[in-house]
C-alpha positions as protocol buffer text, in pm:
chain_id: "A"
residue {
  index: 1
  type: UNK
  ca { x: 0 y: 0 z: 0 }
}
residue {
  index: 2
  type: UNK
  ca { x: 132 y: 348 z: -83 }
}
residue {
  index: 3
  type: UNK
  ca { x: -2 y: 569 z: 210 }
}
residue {
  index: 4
  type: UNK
  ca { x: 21 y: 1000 z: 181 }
}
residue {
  index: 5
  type: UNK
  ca { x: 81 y: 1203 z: 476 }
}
residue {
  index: 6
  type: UNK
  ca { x: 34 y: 1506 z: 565 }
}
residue {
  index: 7
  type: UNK
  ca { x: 77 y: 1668 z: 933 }
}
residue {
  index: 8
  type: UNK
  ca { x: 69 y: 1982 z: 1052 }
}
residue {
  index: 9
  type: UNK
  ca { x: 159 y: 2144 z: 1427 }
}
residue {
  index: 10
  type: UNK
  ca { x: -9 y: 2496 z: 1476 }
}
residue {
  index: 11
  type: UNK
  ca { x: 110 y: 2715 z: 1810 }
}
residue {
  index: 12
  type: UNK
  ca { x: -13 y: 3045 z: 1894 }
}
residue {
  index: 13
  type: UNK
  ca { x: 58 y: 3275 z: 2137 }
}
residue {
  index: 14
  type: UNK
  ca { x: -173 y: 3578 z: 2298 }
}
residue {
  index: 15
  type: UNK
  ca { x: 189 y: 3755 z: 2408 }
}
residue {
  index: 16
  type: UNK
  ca { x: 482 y: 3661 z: 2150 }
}
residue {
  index: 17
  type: UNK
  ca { x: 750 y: 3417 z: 2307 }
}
residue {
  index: 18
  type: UNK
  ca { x: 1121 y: 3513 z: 2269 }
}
residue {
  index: 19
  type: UNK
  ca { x: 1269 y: 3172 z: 2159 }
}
residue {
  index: 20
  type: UNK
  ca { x: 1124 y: 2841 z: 2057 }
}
residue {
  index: 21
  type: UNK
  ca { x: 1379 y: 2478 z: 2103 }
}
residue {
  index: 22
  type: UNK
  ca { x: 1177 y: 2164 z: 1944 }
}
residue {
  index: 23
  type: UNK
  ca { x: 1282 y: 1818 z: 1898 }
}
residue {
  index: 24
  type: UNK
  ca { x: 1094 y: 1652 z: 1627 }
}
residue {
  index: 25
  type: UNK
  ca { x: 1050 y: 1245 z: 1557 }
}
residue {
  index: 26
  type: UNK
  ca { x: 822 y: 1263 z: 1291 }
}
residue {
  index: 27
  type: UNK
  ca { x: 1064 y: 1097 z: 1051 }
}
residue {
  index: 28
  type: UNK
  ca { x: 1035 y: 779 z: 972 }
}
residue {
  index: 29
  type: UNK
  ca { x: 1294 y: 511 z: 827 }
}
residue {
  index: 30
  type: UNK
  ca { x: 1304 y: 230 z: 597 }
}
residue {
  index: 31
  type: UNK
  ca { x: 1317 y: -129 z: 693 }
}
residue {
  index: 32
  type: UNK
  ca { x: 1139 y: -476 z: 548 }
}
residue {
  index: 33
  type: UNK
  ca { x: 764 y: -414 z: 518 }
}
residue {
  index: 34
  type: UNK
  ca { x: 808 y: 21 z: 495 }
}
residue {
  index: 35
  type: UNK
  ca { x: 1016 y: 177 z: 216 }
}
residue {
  index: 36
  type: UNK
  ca { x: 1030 y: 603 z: 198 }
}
residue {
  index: 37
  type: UNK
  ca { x: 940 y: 705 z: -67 }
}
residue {
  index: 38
  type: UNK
  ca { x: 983 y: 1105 z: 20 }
}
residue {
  index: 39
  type: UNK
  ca { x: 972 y: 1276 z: 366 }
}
residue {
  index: 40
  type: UNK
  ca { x: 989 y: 1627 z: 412 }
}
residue {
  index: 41
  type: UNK
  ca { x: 983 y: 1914 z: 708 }
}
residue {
  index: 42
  type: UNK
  ca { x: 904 y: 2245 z: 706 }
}
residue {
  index: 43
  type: UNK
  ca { x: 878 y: 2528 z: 961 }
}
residue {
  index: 44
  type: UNK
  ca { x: 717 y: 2865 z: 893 }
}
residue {
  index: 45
  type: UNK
  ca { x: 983 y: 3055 z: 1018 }
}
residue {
  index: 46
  type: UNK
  ca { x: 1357 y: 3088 z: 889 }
}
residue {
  index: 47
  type: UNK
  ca { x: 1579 y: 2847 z: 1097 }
}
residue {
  index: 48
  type: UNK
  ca { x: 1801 y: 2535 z: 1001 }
}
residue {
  index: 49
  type: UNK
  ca { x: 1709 y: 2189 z: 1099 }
}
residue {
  index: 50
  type: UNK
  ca { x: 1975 y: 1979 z: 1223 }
}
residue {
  index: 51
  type: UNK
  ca { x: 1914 y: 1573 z: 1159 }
}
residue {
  index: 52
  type: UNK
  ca { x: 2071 y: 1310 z: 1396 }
}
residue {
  index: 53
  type: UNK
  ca { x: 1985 y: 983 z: 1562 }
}
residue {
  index: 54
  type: UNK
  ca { x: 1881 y: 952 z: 1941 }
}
residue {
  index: 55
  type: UNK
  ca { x: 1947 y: 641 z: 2167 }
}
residue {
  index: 56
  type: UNK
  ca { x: 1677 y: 453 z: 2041 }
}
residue {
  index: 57
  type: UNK
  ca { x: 1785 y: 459 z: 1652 }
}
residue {
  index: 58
  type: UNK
  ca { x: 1513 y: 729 z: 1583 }
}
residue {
  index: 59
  type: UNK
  ca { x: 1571 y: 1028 z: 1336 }
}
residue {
  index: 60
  type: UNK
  ca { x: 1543 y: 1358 z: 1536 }
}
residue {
  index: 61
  type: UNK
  ca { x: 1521 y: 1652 z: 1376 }
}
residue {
  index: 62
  type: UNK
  ca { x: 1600 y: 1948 z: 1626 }
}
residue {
  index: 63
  type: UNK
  ca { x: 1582 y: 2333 z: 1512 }
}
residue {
  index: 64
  type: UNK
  ca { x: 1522 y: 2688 z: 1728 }
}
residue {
  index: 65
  type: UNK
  ca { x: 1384 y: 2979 z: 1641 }
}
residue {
  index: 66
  type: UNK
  ca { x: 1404 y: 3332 z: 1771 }
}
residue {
  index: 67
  type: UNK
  ca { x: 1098 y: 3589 z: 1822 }
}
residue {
  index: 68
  type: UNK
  ca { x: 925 y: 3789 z: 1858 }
}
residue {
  index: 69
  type: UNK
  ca { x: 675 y: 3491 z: 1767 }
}
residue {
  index: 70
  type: UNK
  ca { x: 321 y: 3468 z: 1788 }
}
residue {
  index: 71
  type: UNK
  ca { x: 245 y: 3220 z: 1574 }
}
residue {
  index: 72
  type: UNK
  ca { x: 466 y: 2866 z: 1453 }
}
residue {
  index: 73
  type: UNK
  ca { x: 361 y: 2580 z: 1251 }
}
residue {
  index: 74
  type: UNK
  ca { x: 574 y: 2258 z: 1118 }
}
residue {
  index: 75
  type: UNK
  ca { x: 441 y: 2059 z: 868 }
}
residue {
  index: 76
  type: UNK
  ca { x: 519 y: 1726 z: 796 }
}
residue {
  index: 77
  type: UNK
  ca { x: 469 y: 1572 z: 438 }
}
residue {
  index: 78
  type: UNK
  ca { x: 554 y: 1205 z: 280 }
}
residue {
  index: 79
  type: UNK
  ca { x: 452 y: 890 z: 105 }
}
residue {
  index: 80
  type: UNK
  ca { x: 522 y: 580 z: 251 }
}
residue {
  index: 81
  type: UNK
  ca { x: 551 y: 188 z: 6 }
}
residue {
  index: 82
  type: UNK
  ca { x: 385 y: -45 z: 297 }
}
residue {
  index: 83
  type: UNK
  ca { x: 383 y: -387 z: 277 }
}
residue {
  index: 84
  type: UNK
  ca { x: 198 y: -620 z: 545 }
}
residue {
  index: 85
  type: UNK
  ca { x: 463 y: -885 z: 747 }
}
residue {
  index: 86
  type: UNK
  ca { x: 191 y: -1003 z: 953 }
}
residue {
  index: 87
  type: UNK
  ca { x: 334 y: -738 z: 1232 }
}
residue {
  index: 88
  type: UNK
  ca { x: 689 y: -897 z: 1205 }
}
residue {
  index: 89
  type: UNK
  ca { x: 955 y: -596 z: 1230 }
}
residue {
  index: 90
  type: UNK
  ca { x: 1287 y: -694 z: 1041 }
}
residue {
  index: 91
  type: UNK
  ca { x: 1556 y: -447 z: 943 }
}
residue {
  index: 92
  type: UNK
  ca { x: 1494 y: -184 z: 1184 }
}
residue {
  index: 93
  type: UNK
  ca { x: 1781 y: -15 z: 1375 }
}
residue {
  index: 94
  type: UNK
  ca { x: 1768 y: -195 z: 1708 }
}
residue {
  index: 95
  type: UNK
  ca { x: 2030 y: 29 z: 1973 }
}
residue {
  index: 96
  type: UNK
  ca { x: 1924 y: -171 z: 2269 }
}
residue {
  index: 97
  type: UNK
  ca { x: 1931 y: -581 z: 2295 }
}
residue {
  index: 98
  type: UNK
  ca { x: 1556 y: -672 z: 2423 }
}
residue {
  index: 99
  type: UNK
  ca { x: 1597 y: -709 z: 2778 }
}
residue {
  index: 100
  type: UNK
  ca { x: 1643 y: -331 z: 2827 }
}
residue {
  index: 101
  type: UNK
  ca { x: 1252 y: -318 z: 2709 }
}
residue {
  index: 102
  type: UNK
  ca { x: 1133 y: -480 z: 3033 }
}
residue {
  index: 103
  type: UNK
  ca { x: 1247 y: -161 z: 3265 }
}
residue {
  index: 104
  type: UNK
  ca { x: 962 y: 67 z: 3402 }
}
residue {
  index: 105
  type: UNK
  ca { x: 921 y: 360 z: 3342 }
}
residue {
  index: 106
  type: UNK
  ca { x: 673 y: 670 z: 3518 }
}
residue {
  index: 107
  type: UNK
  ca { x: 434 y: 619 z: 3237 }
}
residue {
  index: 108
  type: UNK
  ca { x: 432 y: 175 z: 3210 }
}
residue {
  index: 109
  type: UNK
  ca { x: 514 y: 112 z: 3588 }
}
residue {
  index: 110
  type: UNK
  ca { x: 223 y: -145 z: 3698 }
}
residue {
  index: 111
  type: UNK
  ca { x: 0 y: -123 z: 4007 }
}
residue {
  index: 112
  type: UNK
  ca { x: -174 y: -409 z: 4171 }
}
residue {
  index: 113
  type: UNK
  ca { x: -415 y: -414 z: 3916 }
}
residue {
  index: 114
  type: UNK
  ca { x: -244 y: -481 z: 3631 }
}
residue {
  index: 115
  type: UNK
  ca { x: -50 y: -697 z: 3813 }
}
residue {
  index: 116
  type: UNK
  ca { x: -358 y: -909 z: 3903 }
}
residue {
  index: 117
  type: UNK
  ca { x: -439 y: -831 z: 3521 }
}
residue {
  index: 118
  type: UNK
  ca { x: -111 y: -1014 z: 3389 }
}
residue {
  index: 119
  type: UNK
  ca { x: -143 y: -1284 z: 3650 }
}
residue {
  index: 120
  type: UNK
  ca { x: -489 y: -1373 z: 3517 }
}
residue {
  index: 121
  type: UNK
  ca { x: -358 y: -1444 z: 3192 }
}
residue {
  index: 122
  type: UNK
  ca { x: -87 y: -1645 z: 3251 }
}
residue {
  index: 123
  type: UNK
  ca { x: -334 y: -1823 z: 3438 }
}
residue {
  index: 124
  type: UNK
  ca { x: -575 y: -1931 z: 3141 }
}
residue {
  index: 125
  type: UNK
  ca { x: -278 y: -1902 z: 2855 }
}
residue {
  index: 126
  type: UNK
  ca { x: 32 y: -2043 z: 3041 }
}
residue {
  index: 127
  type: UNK
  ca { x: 355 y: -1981 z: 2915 }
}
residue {
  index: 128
  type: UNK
  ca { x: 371 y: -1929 z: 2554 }
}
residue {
  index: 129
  type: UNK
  ca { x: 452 y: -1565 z: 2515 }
}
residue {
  index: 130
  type: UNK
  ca { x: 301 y: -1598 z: 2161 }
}
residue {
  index: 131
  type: UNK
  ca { x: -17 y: -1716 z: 2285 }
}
residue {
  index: 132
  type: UNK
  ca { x: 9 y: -1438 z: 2576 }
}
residue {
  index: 133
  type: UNK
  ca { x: 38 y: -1151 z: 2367 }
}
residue {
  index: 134
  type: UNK
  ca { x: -319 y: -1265 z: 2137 }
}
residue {
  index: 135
  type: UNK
  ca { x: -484 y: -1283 z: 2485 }
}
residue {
  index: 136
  type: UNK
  ca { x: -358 y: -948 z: 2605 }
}
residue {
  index: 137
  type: UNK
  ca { x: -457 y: -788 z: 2233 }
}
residue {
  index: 138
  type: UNK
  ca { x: -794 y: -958 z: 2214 }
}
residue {
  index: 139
  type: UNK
  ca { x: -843 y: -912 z: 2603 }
}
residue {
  index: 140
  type: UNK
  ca { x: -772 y: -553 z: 2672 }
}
residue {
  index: 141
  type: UNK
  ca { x: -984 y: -405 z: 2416 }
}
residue {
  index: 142
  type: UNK
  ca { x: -1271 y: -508 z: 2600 }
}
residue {
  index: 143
  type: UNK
  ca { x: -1186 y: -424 z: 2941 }
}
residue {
  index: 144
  type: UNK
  ca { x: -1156 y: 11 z: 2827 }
}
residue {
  index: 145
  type: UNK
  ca { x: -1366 y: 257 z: 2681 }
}
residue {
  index: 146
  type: UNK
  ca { x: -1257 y: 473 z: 2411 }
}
residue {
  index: 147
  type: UNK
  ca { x: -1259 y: 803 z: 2543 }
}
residue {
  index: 148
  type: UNK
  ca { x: -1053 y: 1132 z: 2495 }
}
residue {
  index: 149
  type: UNK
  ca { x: -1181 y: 1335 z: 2757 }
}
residue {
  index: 150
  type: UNK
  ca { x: -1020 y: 1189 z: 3123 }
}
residue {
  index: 151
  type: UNK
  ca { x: -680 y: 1099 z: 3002 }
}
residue {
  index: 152
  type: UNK
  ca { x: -398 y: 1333 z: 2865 }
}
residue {
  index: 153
  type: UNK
  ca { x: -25 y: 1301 z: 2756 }
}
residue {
  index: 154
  type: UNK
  ca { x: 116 y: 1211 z: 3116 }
}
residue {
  index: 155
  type: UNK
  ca { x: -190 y: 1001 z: 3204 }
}
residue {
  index: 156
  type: UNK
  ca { x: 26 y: 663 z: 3343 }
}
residue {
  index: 157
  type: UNK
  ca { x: -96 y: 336 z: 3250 }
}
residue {
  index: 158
  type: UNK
  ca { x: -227 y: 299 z: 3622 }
}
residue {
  index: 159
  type: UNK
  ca { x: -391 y: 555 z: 3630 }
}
residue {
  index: 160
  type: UNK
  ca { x: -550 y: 498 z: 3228 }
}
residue {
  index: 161
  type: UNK
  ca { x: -658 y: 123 z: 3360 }
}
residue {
  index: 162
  type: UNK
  ca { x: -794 y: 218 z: 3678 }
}
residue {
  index: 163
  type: UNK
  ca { x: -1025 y: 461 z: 3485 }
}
residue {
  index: 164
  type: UNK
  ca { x: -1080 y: 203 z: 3215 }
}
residue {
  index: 165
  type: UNK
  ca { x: -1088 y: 446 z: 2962 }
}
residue {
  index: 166
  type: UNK
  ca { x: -840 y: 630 z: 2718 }
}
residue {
  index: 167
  type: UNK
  ca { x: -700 y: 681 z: 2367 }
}
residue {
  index: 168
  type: UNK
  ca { x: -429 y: 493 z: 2168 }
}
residue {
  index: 169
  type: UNK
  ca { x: -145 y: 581 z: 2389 }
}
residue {
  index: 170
  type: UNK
  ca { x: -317 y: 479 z: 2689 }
}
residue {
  index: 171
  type: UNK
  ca { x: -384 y: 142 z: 2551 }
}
residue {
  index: 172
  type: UNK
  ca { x: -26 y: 117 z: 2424 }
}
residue {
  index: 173
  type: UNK
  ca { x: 88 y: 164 z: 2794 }
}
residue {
  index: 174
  type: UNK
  ca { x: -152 y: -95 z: 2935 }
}
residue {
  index: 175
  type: UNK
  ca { x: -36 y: -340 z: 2669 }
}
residue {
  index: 176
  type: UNK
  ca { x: 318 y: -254 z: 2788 }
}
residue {
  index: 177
  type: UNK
  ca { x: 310 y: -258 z: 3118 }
}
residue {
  index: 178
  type: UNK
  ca { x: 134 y: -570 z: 3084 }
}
residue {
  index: 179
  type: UNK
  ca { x: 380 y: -754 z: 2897 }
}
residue {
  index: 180
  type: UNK
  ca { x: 621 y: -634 z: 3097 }
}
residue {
  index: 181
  type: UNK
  ca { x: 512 y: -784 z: 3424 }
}
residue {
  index: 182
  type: UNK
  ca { x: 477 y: -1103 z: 3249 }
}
residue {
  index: 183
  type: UNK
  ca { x: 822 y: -1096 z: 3155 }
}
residue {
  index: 184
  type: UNK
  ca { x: 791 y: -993 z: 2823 }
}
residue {
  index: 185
  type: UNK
  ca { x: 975 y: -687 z: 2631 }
}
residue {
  index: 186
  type: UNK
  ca { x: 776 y: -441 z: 2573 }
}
residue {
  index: 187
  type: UNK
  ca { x: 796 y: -133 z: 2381 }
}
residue {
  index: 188
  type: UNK
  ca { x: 636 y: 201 z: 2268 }
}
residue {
  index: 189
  type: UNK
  ca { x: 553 y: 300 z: 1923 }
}
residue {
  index: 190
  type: UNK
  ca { x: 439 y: 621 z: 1809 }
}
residue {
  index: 191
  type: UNK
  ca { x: 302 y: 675 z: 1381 }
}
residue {
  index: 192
  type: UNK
  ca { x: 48 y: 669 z: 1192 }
}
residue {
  index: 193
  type: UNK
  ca { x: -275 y: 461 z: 1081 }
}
residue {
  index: 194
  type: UNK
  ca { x: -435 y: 486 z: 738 }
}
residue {
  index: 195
  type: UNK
  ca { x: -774 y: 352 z: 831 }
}
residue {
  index: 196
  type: UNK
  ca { x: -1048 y: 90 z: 619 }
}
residue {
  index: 197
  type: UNK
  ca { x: -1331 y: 311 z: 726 }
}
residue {
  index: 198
  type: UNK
  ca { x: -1278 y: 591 z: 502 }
}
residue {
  index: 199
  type: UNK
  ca { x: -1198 y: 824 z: 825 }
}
residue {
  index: 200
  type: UNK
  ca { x: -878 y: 1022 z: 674 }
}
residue {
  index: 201
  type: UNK
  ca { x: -849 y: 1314 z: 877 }
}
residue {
  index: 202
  type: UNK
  ca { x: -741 y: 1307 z: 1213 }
}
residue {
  index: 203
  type: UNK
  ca { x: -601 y: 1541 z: 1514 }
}
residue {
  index: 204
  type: UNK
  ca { x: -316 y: 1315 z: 1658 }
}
residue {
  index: 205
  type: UNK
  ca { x: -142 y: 1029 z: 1526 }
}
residue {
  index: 206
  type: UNK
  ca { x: -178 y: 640 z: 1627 }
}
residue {
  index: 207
  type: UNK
  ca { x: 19 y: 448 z: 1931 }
}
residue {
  index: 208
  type: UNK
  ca { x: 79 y: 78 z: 1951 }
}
residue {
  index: 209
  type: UNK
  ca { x: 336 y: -128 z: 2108 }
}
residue {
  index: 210
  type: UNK
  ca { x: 553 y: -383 z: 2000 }
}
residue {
  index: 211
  type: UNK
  ca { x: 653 y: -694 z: 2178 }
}
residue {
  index: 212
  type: UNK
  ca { x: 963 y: -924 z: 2209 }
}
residue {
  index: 213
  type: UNK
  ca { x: 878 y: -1317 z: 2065 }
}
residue {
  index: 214
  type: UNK
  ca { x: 1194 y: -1511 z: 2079 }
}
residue {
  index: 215
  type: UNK
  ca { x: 1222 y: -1679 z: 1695 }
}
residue {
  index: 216
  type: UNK
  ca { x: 1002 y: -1416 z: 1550 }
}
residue {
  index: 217
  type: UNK
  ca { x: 1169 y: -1080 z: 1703 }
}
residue {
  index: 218
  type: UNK
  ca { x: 965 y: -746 z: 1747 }
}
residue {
  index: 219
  type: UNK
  ca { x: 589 y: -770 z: 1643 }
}
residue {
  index: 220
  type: UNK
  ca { x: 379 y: -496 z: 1664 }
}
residue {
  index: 221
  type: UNK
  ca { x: 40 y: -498 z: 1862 }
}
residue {
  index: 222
  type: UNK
  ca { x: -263 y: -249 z: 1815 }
}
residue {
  index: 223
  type: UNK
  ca { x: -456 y: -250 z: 2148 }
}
residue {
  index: 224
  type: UNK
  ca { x: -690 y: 29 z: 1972 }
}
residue {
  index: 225
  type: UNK
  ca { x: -795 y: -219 z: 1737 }
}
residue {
  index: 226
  type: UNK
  ca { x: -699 y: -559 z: 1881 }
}
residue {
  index: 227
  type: UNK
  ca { x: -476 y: -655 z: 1567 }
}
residue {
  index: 228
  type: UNK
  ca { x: -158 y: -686 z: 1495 }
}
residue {
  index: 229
  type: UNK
  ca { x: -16 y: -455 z: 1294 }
}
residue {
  index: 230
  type: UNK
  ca { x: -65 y: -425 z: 873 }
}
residue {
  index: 231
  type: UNK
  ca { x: 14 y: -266 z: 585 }
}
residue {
  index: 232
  type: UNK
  ca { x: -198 y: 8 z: 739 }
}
residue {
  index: 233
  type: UNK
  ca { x: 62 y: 108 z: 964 }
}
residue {
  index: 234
  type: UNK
  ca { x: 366 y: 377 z: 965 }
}
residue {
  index: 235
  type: UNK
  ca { x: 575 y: 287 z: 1232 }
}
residue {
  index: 236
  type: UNK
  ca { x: 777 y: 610 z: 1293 }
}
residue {
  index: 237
  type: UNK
  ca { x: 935 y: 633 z: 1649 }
}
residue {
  index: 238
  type: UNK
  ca { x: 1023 y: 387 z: 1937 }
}
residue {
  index: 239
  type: UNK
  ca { x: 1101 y: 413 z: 2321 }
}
residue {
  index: 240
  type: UNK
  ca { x: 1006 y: 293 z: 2675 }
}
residue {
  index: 241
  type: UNK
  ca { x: 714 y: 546 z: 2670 }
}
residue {
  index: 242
  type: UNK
  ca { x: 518 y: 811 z: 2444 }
}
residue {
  index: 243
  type: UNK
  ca { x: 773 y: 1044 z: 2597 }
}
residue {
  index: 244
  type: UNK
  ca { x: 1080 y: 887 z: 2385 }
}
residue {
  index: 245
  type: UNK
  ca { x: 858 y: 845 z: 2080 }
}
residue {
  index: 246
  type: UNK
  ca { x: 661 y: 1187 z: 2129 }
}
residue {
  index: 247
  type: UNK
  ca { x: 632 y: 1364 z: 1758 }
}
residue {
  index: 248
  type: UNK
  ca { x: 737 y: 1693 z: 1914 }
}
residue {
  index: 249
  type: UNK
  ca { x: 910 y: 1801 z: 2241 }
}
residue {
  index: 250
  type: UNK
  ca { x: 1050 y: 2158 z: 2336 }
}
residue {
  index: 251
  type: UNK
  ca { x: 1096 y: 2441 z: 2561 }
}
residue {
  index: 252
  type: UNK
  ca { x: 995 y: 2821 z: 2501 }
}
residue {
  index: 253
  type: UNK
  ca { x: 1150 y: 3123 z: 2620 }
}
residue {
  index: 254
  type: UNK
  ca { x: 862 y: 3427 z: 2701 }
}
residue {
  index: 255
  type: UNK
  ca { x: 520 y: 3368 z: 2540 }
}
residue {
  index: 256
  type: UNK
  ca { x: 173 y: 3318 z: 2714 }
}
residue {
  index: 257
  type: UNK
  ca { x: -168 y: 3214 z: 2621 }
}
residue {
  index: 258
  type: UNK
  ca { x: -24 y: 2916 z: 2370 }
}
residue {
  index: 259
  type: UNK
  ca { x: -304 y: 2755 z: 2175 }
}
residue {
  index: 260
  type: UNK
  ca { x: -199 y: 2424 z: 2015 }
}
residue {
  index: 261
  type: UNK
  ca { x: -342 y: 2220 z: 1666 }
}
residue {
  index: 262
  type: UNK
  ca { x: -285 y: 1960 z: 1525 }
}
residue {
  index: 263
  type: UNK
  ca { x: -441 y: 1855 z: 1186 }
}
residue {
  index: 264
  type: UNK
  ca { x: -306 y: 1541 z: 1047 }
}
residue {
  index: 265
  type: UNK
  ca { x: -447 y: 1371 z: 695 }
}
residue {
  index: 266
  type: UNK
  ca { x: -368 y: 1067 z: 618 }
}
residue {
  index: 267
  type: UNK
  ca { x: -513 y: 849 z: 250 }
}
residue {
  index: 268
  type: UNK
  ca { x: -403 y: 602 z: -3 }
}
residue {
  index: 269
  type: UNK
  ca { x: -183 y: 744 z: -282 }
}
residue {
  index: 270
  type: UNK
  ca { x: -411 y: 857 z: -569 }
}
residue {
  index: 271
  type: UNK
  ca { x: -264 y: 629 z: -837 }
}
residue {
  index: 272
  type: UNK
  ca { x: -311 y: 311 z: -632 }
}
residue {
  index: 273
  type: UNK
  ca { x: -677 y: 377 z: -533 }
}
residue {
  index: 274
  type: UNK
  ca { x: -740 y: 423 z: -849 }
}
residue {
  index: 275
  type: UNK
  ca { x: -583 y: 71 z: -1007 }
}
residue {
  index: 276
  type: UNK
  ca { x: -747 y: -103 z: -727 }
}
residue {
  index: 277
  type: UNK
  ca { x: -1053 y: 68 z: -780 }
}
């Protein structure tokens, strides 16, 4: 599948801010199953962006920007060749050997609940991790309401299942934490979703997590939608938690009264819905 993207970040600001430092994962790479076909970033105001790589393998883009500003956008634009590998990952950049996937973190760390949660599984599943991680995906779904209202960005896992409701990243957390107490690496993805229902325009992009299965390797998990991941799917960023995978992360200088949109649109290259049509 040959997905288009397009993804913008809107600030403004009732009293202009002096300076502006972001850090931007909203790049993704190439590996078996996701070839790039063109990625670009711009900013609406003159500054250079510098590329590197942080600790997980992800491509950071970081730039700054002086003021007076009062209003700042960065828009994101690409095409992405998916294939579907049945959620197998092969060919990414791995930085860390799997193990380092089962720390905690603020966001993952597991309360009694989920504890009792995981234990209940292993319970009815045994062992298997394979088996495990189908239970948890088909399981988890129905135990939360989608909801965007109670949860935000530092919402924990905890705090997410204790409410049993929440968004994608939520879920992703759950799943994590989850997998982790049952000895399972676990890990955070942050990218997109090009979805069946004709829904193309959207005002945050998708989180799912992706877990360790020795002789298989890295497979990606969709609590949102209790699949595995497809074709469907950009994978874009990794890390313990949405805060190593976040899209965009900065500090300003000066500046009050910041309002913040995101508008993200997200279809099947032109060309190919056509031929298929």
């Amino acid at each position: 599948m040959r997905i288009n993207i397009n993804h913008e970040t809107r600030y403004r600001y009732d009293v202009p801010l002096m300076r502006v430092i972001q850090a931007l994962r909203v790049t993704p790479r190439s590996h078996q199953g996701q070839d790039i076909v063109n990625w670009r970033i711009e900013i609406s105001r003159d500054c250079r962006l510098e590329a590197q790589e942080d600790a997980f393998g992800n491509i950071m883009h970081t730039f700054s920007a002086d003021g007076p500003l009062d209003e700042l956008s960065v828009l994101v634009t690409g095409e992405v060749e998916t294939q579907d590998t049945a959620g197998v990952v092969r060919g990414a950049v791995e930085r860390f050997p799997p193990s380092l996937y089962l720390r905690e973190t603020t966001l993952t760390a597991p309360d009694e609940a989920i504890h009792n949660f995981a234990r209940a599984l292993a319970a009815e599943k045994g062992e298997n991790r394979l088996d495990l991680l189908h239970s948890l995906l088909d399981t988890l779904p129905a135990e939360m309401t989608y909801d965007t209202d109670p949860t935000h960005a530092r919402t924990t896992a905890a705090e997410a299942f204790a409410l049993k409701c929440g968004v994608c990243q939520d879920l992703a957390h759950i799943f994590i934490a989850v997998g982790r107490c049952l000895g399972i690496p676990s890990r955070y993805v942050g990218g997109y979703l090009r979805r069946s229902d004709g829904v193309t325009d959207h005002d945050a992009g998708h989180a799912w997590a992706e877990a360790y299965v020795p002789d298989l390797g890295w497979v990606g998990f969709d609590p949102s939608h209790a699949i595995c991941t497809t074709d469907a799917f950009v994978r874009v960023a990794i890390g313990l938690d949405y805060l190593d995978a976040a899209p965009v992360r900065g500090a300003r200088f000066g500046g009050a009264g910041e309002e913040l949109s995101v508008s993200i649109h997200i279809d099947q290259a032109q060309y190919q819905a056509q031929i298929q049509g």
